[in-house]
C-alpha positions in Angstrom: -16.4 1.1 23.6 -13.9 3.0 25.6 -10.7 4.1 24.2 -7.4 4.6 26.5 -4.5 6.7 25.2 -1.7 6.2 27.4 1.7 7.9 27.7 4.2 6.4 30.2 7.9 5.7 30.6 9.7 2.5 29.0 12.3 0.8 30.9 13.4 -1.2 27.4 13.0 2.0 25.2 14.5 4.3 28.0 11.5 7.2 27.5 8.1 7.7 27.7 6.5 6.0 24.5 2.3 6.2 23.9 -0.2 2.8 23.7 -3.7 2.9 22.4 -6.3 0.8 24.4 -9.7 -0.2 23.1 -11.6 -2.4 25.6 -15.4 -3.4 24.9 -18.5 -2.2 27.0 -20.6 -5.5 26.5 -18.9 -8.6 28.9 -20.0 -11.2 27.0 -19.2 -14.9 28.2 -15.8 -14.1 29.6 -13.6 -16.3 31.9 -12.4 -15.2 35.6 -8.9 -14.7 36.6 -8.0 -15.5 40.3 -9.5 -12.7 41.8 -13.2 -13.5 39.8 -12.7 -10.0 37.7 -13.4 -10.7 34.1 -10.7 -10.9 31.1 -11.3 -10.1 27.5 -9.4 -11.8 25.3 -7.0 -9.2 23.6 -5.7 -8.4 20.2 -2.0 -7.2 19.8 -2.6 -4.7 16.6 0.6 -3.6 15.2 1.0 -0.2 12.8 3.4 -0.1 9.2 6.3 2.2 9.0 5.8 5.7 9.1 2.8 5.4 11.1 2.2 4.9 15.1 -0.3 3.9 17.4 -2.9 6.3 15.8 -3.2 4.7 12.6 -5.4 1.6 13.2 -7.9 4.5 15.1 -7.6 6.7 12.2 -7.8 5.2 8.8 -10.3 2.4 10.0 -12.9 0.6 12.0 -11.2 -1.5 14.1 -13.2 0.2 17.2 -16.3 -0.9 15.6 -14.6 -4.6 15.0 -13.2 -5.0 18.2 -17.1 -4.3 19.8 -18.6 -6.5 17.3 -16.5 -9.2 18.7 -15.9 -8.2 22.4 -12.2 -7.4 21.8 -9.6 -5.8 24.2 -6.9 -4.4 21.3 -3.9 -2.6 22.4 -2.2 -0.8 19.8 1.4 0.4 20.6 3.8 2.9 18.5 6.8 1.3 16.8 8.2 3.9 15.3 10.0 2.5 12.2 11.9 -0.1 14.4 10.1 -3.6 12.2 9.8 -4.1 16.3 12.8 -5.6 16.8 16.0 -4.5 18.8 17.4 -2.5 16.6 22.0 -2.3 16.3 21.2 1.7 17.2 20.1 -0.2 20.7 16.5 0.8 20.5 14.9 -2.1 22.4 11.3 -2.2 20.5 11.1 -6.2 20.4 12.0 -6.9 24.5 9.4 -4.1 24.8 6.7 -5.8 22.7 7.4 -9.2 24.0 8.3 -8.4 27.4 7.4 -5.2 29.0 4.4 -4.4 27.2 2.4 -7.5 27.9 3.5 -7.0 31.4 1.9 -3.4 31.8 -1.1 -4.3 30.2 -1.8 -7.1 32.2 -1.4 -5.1 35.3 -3.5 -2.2 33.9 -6.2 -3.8 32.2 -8.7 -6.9 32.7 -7.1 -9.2 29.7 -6.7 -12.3 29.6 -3.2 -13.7 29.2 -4.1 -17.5 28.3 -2.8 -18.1 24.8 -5.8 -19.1 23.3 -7.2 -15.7 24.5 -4.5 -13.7 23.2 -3.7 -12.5 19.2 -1.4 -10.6 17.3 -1.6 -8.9 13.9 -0.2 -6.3 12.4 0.3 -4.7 8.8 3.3 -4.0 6.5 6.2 -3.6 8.8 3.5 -4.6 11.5 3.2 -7.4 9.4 6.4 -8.5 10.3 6.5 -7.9 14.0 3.5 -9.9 14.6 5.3 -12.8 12.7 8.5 -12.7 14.5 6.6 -12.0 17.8 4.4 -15.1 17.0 7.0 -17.5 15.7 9.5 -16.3 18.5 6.8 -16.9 20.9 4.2 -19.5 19.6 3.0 -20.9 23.0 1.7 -17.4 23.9 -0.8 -17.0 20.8 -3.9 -18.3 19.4 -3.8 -16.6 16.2 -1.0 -14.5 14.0 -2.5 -12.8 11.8 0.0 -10.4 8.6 -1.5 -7.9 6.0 0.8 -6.9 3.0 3.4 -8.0 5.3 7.4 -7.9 5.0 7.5 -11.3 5.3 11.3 -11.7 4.1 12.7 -8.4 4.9 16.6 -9.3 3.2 14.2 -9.4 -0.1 12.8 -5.9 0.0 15.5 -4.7 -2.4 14.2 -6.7 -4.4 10.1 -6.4 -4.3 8.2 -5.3 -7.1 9.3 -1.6 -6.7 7.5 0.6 -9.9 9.4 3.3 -11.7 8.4 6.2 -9.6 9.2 4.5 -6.2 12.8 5.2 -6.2 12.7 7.5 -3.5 10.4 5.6 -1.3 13.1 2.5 -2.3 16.1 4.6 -1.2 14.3 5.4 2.2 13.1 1.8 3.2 17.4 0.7 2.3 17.7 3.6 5.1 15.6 2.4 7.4 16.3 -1.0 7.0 20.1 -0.1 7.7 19.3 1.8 10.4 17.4 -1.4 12.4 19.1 -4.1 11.4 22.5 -2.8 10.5 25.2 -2.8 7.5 25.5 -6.8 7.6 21.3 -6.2 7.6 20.2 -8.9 9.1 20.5 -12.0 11.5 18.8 -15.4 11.2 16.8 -14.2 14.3 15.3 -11.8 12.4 13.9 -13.9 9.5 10.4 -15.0 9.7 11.5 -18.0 7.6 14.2 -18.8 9.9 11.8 -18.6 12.8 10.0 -21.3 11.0 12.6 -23.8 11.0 13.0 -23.4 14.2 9.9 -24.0 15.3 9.2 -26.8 12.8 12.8 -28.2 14.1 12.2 -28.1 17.7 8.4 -29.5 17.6 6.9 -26.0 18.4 2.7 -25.8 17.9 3.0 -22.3 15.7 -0.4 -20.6 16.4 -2.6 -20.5 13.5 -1.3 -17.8 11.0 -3.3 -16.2 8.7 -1.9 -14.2 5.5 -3.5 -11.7 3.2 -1.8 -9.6 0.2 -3.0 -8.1 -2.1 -2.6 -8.7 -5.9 -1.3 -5.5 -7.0 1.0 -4.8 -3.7 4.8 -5.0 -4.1 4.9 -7.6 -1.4 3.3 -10.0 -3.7 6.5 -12.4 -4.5 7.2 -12.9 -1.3 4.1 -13.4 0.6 3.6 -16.3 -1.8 7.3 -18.0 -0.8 6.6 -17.7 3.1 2.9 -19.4 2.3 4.3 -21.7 0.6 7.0 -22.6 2.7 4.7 -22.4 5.7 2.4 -25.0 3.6 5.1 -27.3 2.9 5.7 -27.7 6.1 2.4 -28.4 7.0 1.5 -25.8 9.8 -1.7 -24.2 9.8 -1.9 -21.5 7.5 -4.9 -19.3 5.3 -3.6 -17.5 3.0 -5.9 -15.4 1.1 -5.5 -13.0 -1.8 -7.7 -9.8 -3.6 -7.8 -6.9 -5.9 -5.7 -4.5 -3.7 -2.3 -2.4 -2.7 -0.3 -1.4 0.1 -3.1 1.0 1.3 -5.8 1.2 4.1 -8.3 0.2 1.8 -6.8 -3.1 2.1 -5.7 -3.0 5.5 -9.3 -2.5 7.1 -10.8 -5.1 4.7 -8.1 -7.2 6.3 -8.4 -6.7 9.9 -12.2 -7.5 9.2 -11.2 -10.3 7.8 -8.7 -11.6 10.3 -11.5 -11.0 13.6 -13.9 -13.4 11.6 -11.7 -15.7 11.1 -10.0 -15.8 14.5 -11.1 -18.1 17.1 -12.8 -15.9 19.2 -15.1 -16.6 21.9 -17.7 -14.1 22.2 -19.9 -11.6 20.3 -21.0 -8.2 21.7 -24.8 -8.8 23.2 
């Protein structure tokens, strides 16, 4: 494997911001762009508030995935902006949809054919990799969430315990602070970005959903599978024994590789 940390300056975000790259040593059976170089198919990997790109490296062994599997992933910080375009004009969702992919492309031998090209990401990440994947289901083979915020006006009123107060107070913060007083707009909602794909005769990308049973996301990862089911789109939803933690989260990433419709293994 080799792993690229990269620093550089974002016209959305107006500063330099810092992307993690893992591309695979082995080629595999990869396809040729025009000029006959070879593209891996990539993985858009998405961190949970309070983290940034470092945290997939860190706490698991998504290097070890991505080889087993011959998997470009490119893993960009967030910050706690639920990569969206925040009311404080942080530009974090034009950046992951737009300017990102662009770079990327330009920097490093990935494919860009939809069925070559994933996104997942956990918590909060969770959330951007819907919205990016609903928002733009043409450009995806896969969507894959973890203990995601699936409905994020209905935080207030997960299954918070009695000593999460604080932790409660910050996310009402944070949430304030992205989406602003009114909270949210029907752009924002995963949901919403269902109907509208159901509505206009979009092909949503697979999507595959894992929570855990004892996470405070529980209620409402079960309402977006369900609705997602009832409108018959192609969903997996799986559940186990587990929380909001990285125990979970690199059991899940695991998971979602395997199940993905990848097209090579490492030789």
């Amino acid at each position: 494997m080799a792993l690229f940390q990269c620093n550089f300056y974002s016209k959305s975000l107006g500063y330099d911001t810092q992307v993690n790259v893992i591309l695979p040593e082995n080629r595999g059976d990869y396809s040729f762009d025009e000029s006959r170089n070879y593209c891996f198919q990539v993985l858009y990997l998405l961190h949970g508030k309070g983290d940034d790109c470092n945290g997939w490296l860190r706490k698991t062994s998504i290097e070890r995935y991505a080889q087993s599997h011959c998997l470009a992933v490119i893993m960009p910080t967030g910050e706690d902006s639920f990569f969206t375009d925040t009311v404080s004009g942080k530009l974090f969702f034009t950046y992951l949809s737009e300017e990102l992919p662009q770079k990327m492309g330009r920097w490093f031998p990935i494919s860009n054919q939809p069925e070559d090209t994933f996104v997942a990401g956990l918590s909060m990440g969770g959330y951007g990799a819907l919205k990016l994947g609903l928002t733009y289901p043409e450009r995806f083979g896969g969507v894959g969430a973890f203990t995601a915020v699936t409905m994020p006006d209905q935080v207030y009123e997960a299954n918070w315990g009695p000593n999460d107060a604080e932790d409660r107070e910050k996310m009402e913060k944070n949430l304030r602070n992205v989406f602003g007083e009114d909270r949210y707009q029907q752009k924002d909602l995963p949901l919403c970005l269902l109907d509208r794909c159901v509505k206009e005769k979009k092909k949503v990308p697979p999507i595959f959903l894992y929570e855990g049973r004892q996470d405070l996301l529980y209620g409402m990862n079960q309402k977006f599978y369900r609705k997602a089911k009832d409108y018959g789109l192609d969903i997996t939803y799986e559940e186990w024994d587990g929380g909001h933690n990285w125990d979970f989260w690199d059991a899940a990433v695991k998971k979602v590789l395997d199940a993905f419709p990848l097209k090579n293994e490492a030789l």
